[in-house]
C-alpha positions in Angstrom: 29.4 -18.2 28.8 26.9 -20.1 26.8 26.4 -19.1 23.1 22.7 -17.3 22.5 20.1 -19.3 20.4 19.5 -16.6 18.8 15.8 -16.5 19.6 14.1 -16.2 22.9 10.2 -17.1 23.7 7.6 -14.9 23.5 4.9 -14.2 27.0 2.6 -16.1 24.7 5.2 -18.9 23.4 6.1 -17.5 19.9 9.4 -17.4 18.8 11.5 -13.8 19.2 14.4 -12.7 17.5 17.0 -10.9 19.5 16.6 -8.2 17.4 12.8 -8.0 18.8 13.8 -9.0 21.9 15.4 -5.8 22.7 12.5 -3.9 21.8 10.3 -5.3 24.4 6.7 -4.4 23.4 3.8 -4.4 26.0 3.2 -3.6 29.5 3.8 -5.4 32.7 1.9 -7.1 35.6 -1.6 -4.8 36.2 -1.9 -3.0 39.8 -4.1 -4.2 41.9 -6.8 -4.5 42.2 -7.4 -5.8 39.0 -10.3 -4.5 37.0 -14.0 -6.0 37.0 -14.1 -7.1 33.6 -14.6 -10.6 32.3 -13.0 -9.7 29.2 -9.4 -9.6 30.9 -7.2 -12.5 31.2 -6.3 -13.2 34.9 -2.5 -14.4 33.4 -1.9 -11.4 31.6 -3.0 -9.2 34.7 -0.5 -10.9 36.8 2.6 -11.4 34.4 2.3 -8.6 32.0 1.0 -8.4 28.1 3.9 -8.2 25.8 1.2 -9.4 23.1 1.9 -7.0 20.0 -1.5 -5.7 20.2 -2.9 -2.1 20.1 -3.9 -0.7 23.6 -7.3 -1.2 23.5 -6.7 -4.8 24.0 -4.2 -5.2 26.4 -4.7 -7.8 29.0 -7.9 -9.1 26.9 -8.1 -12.9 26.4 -7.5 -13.4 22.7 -11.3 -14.9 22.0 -12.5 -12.1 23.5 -10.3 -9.9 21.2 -11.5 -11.8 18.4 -15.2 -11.5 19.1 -14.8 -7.2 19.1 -13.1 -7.8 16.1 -16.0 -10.0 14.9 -17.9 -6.3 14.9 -15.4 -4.4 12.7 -14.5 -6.4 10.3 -14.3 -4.9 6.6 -16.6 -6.8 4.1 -13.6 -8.0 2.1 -11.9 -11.2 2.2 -8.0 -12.0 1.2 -6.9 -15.4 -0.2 -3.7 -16.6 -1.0 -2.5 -19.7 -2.8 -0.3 -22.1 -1.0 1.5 -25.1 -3.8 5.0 -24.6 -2.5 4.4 -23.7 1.5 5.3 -20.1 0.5 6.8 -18.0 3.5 5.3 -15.1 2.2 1.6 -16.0 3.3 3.0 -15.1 6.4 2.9 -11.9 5.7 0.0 -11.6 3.6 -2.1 -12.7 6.6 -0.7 -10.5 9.0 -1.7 -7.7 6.3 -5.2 -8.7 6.3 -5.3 -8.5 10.3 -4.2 -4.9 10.1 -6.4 -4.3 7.6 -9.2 -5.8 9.4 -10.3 -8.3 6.6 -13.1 -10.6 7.2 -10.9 -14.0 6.7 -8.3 -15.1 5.2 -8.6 -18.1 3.0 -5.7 -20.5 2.6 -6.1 -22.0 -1.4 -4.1 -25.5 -2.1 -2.0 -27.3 0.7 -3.6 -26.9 3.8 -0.3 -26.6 6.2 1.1 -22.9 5.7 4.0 -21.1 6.9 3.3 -19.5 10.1 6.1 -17.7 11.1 5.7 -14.2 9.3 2.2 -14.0 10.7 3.6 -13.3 13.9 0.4 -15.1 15.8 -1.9 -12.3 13.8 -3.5 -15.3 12.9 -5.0 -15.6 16.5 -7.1 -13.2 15.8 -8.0 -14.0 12.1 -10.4 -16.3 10.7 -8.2 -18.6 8.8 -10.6 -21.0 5.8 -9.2 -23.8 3.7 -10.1 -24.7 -0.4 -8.4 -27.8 -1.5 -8.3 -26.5 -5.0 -9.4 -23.8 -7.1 -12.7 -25.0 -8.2 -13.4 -25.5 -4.1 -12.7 -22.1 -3.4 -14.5 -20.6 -6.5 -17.5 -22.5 -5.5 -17.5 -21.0 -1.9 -17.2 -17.6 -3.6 -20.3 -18.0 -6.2 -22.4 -18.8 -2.8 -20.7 -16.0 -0.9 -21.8 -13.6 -3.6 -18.1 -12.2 -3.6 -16.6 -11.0 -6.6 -13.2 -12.6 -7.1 -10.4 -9.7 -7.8 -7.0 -11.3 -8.8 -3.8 -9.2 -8.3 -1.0 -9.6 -10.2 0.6 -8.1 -13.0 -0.2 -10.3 -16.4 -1.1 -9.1 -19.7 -4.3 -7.3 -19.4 -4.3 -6.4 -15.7 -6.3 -3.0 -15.4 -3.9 -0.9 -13.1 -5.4 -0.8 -9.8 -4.9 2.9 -8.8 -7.5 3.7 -11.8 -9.5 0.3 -11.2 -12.4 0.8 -8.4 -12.6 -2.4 -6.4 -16.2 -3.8 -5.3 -17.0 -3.3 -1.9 -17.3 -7.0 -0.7 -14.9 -9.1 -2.7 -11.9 -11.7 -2.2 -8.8 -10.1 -3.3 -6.9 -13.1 -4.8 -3.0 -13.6 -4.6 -0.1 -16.2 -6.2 2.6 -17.9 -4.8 5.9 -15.5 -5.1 7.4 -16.2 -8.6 4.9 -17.7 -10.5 2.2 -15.7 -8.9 -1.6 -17.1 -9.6 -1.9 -20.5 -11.2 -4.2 -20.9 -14.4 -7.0 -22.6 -12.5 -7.1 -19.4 -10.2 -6.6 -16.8 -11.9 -9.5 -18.5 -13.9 -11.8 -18.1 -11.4 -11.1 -14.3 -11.0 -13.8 -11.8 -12.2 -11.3 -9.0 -12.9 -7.2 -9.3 -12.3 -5.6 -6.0 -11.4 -2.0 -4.9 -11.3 0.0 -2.8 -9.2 1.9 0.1 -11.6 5.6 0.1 -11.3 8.5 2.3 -12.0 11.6 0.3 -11.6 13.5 -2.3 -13.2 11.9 -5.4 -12.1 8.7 -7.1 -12.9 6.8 -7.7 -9.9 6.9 -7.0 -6.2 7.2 -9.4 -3.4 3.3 -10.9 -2.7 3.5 -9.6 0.9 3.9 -6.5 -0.3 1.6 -6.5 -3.0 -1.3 -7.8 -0.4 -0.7 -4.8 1.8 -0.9 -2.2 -1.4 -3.9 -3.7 -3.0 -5.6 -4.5 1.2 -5.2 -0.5 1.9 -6.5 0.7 -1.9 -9.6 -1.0 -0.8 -9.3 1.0 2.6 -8.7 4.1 0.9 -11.8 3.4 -1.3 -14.6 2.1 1.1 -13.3 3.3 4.8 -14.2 6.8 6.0 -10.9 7.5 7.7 -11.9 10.1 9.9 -12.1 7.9 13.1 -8.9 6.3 15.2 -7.3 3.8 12.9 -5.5 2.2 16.0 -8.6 1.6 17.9 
């Protein structure tokens, strides 16, 4: 018998690991007849939607997901550096999806590792800077105030620190965290408050703790989180 791969493709040609594989997410082909709806994907109402999307969109085509989510989004914004094609962006962008940021900007190298996004970034709008001074100019215009995280002398703690309502929330690469010329650009830098032995947490972490702070502070969460 031949050896697995170790991977299998996903409905909408991403990458699975076994592990996921066996967890099969979704729902398969829709009864007929199908629904009136130009909103729908006639693929996905014949062969099934194993997209890891929430219910309310199952079966939609993805600009068509994208365009509701065009009339959600939060007024914040999430950027992340990218020097060393960090896997971690990954996961910061798949945080700002949940989180329903309005876009995600990619700072530096304009190629990014894609895989921990797990396609969130479908439904994103993704932005390139070059450099800092590029992406501090589009935040001046944008009226946004610039909110670094990461934990270097003089960080106000962000638990105690109230974050402005329609701001870029700033992160490094893992290790070094921001670079001078960013963290230059940054109105105010806030840390995350630790207990342990190490100094810092891993940025995709960090992005989701600092992403839902900002929830916490400006989202009424009374309604259905999961649409």
């Amino acid at each position: 018998m031949a050896e697995s791969s170790g991977a299998a493709d996903g409905s909408d040609g991403e990458r699975i690991d076994d592990a996921d594989a066996e967890r099969v997410v979704g729902v398969g082909p829709h009864p007929e007849p199908w629904p009136d709806d130009d909103r729908l994907d006639p693929q996905l109402l014949a062969d099934g939607d194993r997209r890891n999307v929430v219910d309310r969109y199952r079966y939609w085509r993805n600009d068509a997901i994208v365009a509701d989510l065009d009339t959600r989004r939060h007024p914040f914004h999430v950027a992340i550096e990218n020097l060393t094609h960090d896997f971690n962006i990954g996961s910061v962008v798949r945080n700002a999806n949940a989180f329903g940021a309005a876009a995600v900007h990619i700072v530096g190298r304009r190629r990014w590792n894609r895989r921990g996004a797990m396609v969130t970034d479908r439904y994103l709008h993704v932005e390139h800077h070059p450099d800092a001074a590029a992406f501090d100019a589009w935040a001046v215009a944008e009226g946004l105030t610039v909110v670094g995280v990461d934990n270097v002398d003089g960080a106000a703690a962000i638990e105690r620190t109230s974050l402005p309502e329609r701001c870029v929330l700033v992160f490094g690469q893992e290790g070094p965290g921001l670079s001078a010329p960013l963290l230059a650009c940054c109105d105010v830098v806030v840390g995350i408050t630790q207990f342990g032995s190490t100094r810092s947490v891993n940025v995709g972490v960090a992005s989701g703790i600092a992403m839902h702070r900002w929830i916490v502070e400006h989202t009424a969460l009374d309604g259905d989180p999961d649409l």
